[in-house]
N, C-alpha and C positions, 0 to 999 in steps of 0.2 A: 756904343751909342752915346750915353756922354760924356768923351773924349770926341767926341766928332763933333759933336752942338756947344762944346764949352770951352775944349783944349784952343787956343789959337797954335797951337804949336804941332798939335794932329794935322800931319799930309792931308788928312782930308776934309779941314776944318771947314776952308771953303766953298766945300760942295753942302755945308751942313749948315754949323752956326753961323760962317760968314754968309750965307741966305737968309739966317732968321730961323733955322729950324731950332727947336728947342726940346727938352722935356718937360712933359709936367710935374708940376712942384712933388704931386702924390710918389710917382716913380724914385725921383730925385730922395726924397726923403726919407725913404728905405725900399731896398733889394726887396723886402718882404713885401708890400704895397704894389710892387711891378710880379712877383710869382701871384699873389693872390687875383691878378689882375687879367695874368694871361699864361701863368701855369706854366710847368717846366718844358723844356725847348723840345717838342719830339723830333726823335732823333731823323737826321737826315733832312731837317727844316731849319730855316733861317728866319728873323725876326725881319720883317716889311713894313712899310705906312702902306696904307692902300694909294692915301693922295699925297704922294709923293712931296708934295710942298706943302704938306700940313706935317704938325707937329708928330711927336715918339708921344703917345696918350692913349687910355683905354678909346675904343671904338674905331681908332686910324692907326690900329697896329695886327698882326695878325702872322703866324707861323704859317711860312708857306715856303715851298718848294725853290731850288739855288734858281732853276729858268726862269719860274713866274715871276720870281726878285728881280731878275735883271731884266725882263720886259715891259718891268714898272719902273723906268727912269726914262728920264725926260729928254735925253736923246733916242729912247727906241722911236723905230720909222716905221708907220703902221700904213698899210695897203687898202685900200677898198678894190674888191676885183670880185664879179659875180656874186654878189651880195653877201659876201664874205669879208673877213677883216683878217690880215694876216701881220705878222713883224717882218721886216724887209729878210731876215737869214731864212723866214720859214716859206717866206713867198717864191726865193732863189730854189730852193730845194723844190716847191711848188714846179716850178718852171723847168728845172733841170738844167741850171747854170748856177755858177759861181755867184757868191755874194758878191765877192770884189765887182765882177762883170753887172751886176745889176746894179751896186750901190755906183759904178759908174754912168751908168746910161741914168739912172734915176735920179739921184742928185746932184753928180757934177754936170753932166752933159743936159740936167732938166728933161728928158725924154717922159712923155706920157707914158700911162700905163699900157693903153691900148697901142703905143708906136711898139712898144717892147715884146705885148704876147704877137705884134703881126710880124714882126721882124723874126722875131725865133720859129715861128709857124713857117713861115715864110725859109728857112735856113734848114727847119725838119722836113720838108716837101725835097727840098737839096738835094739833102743828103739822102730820102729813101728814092730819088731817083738816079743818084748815081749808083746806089746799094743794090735796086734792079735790073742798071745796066751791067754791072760787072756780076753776079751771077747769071745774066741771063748769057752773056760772054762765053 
């Protein structure tokens, strides 16, 4: 944490302190100040901001799970489909396609969301009519 807001020299300084992320001074100024603050790491949890472009500080930090981490950064691609919200990998699995094949129809190619569930609807109706013709065969 910081070696990522302080280090210019951290690979990943740029996604951190070259943004402006920072810690707070309380953190910074002893180890002790950051356990009292947010307690030791339970196991199988990883340290988050909630708001991704706000600072490492009590109230915008929080142990949570490796998927929730990584669905909190500012390239995840969030879906609206039937009043639901989903991340473009959990929408693919939704659909029963590849991510690769959706993050193509959906952001390279620009395809709406309804082009995408009519098109695959459209490709399952296909396939279970050739699937009735050859057992009915």
């Amino acid at each position: 944490m910081k070696s990522r807001c302080l280090n210019p020299k951290n690979t990943n300084y740029h996604y951190y302190g070259g943004r402006g992320i920072t810690v707070c001074q309380r953190w910074l100024d002893s180890f002790e100040n950051f356990l009292e603050d947010m307690g030791e790491c339970p196991e199988n949890l990883v340290l988050d901001r909630i708001d991704n472009n706000g600072n490492y500080e009590p109230g915008n930090c929080r142990w949570t799970t490796y998927k929730i981490s990584i669905l909190n950064r500012r390239n995840t691609i969030w879906i609206e489909y039937n009043e639901n919200t989903y991340c473009l990998s959990d929408f693919a699995r939704f659909l029963g396609i590849s991510f690769d094949q959706l993050w193509r129809w959906y952001v390279a190619e620009k395809r709406t969301i309804k082009e995408i569930v009519k098109r695959i609807e459209k490709n399952n109706r296909q396939r279970q009519l050739r699937e009735a013709y050859f057992i009915g065969n």
